[in-house]
Structure formats: C-alpha cells, structure tokens
N, C-alpha and C positions, 0 to 999 in steps of 0.2 A: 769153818764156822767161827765167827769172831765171839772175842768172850764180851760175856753183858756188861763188863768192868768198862773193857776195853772202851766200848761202844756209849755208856756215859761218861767217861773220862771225853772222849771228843765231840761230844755233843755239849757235855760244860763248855768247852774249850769254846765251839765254833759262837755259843750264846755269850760269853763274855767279850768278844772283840765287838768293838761299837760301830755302828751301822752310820757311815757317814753318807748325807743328802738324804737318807730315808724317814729319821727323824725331825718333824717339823720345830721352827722355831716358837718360840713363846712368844708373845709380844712382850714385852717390860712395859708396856706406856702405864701413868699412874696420874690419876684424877690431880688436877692443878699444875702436871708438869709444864713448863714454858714450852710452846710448841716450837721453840728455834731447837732445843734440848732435844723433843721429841724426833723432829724432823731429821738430826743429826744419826738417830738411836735407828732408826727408822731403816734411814740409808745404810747403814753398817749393815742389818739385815738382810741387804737386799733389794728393799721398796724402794722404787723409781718414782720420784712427783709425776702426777699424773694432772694436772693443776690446769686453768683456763688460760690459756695466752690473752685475752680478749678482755679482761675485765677491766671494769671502769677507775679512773682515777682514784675516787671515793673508796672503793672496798681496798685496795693496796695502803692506802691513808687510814683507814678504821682497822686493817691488820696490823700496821707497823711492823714489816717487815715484806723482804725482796724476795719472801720463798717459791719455789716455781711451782710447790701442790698447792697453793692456796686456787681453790677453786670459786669462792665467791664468799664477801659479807653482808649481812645486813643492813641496814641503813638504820634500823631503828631498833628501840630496845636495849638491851643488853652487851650489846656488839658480837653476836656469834657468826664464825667464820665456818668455814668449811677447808679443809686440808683432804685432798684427795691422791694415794699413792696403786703402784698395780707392781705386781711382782709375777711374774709369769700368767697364768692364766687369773690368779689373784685380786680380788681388789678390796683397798681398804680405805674408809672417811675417818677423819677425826675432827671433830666438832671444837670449836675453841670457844670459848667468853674471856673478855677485856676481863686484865686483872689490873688491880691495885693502880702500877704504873702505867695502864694504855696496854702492855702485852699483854699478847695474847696465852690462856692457859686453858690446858686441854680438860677437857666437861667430857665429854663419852668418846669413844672409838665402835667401830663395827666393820665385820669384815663380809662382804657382798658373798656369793657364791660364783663359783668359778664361771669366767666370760667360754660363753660357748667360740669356738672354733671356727 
C-alpha cells in the first residue's frame, strides 16, 4: 500500500510540470495596435492569413498595406478593414480603422467558433 505522503508528493510533482499544446494561447491584440504589428503577433502564434485573393484595387489602396489576411475594406466611412486568420479548426477577424497616417489600427477582434470538419 503506498503511503498518502508518498502519493501527494507525486501528484504535486506530476501537476507542477507544464502541459505543453494543451494550454491555449491568449491573444495579446490591443485596441489601436497597427494591424502590420498585429498581423506579425498573430503569425508567431500560429494564425495563417486566411485573407481574399480576389479583392479589388481600392480596398488594398484604403488598407495600405500587402497583408495576405486582409479580406476586404470599405469604400466609405471611416475606412474599416477586415483582417481574417484560421489556425487549425480556428478562425479569427480583426477589424481595422484608418489611423492618424492612412494605417490601418486594430478597432475589435473575434474569434468564430470552430469550422466543423
């Protein structure tokens, strides 16, 4: 019979070693980040542009920038963009508005629920 010593001394043990791929990552994105920043932050983690190959002259010109998530911008307004990544079953938008300079800076994020299979 094991002693109860025994028996939480290795139970401590087995919960202090850290669980690698099981815990999920956090997002860091942070309201006004510059979405080249974001996009950078992004892919470290993981997330793949999942972005429109297809879009028009105008919305690449009103994002100012060559990212491959950008999924479409507005023509009017404000100038909000769409940034779309997928990371395994994953998916996540991140919404931009034109800042100061013409860049774009991240307004909201959300993460979809998992693509069915």
């Amino acid at each position: 019979m094991a002693r109860p010593v025994g028996v939480l001394v290795l139970l401590l043990t087995a919960l202090a070693i850290p669980m690698r791929g099981v815990q999920p990552q956090v997002l860091l994105l942070k309201p006004n980040q510059p979405i080249v920043a974001a996009d950078a932050q992004l892919r470290s983690q993981g997330w793949a542009p999942a972005g429109d190959a297809t879009l028009q002259a105008f919305e690449r010109e009103l994002a100012g920038n060559r990212l491959t998530s950008l999924s479409g911008c507005s023509g009017t307004g404000a100038g909000f963009c769409r940034y779309d990544y997928r990371r395994g079953g994953q998916r996540l938008e991140v919404i931009t508005v034109a800042g100061p300079d013409g860049n774009g800076l991240v307004l909201r994020w959300s993460e979809a629920p998992r693509l069915s299979r």
